[in-house]
N, C-alpha and C positions, 0 to 999 in steps of 0.2 A: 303764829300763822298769819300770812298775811293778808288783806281783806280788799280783794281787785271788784272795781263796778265799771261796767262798760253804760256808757250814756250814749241812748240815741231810738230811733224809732223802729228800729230792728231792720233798716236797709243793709244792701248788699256789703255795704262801707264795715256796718257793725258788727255784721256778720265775719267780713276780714278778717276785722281785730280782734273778735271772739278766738278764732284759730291762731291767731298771730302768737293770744296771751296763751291757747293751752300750750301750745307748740315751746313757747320760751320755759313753761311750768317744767313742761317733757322734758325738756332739755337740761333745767337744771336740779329735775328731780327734788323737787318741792311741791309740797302739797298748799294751796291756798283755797280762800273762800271767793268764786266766783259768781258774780250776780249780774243779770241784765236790767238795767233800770229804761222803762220806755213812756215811762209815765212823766208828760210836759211839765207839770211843778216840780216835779222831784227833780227832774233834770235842771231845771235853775234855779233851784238852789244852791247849786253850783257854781254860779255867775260868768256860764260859759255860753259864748256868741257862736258855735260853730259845733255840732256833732260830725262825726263819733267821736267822745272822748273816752279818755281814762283814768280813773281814779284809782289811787295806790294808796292804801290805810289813811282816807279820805283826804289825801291829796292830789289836786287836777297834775297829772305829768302831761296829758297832751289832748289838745282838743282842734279837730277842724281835719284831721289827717289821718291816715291807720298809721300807727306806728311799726316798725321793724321787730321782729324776732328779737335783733341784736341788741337793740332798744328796749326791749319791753326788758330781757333782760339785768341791763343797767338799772332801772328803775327796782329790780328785787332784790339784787344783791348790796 
């Protein structure tokens, strides 16, 4: 299973990406562990200059941007 964290201060951005990432789960019918981190250390720890980001089994796929359905996607399969 895989283990998605959304990094960011729970704006309208992360919010996006929140539905972006159920929306691609939906889609590709897979079940993952979804988590919102909004807590300022936790988040760089990640050593990322730009929210909302994405973390995919605690790797940064994208930060500074929502990413796409089609994208979020690629990163699961």
């Amino acid at each position: 299973m895989k283990n998605i964290k959304i990094l960011g201060p729970g704006c309208v951005r992360c919010r996006d990406t929140e539905m972006n990432v159920k929306k691609a789960l939906e889609d590709l019918g897979i079940e993952a562990n979804v988590s919102k981190i909004t807590d300022y250390p936790q988040i760089m720890e990640y050593d990322i200059m730009s929210t909302p980001a994405l973390v995919v089994d605690e790797v940064v796929k994208v930060s500074g941007r929502i990413p796409t359905v089609n994208e979020i996607k690629t990163f699961l399969s």
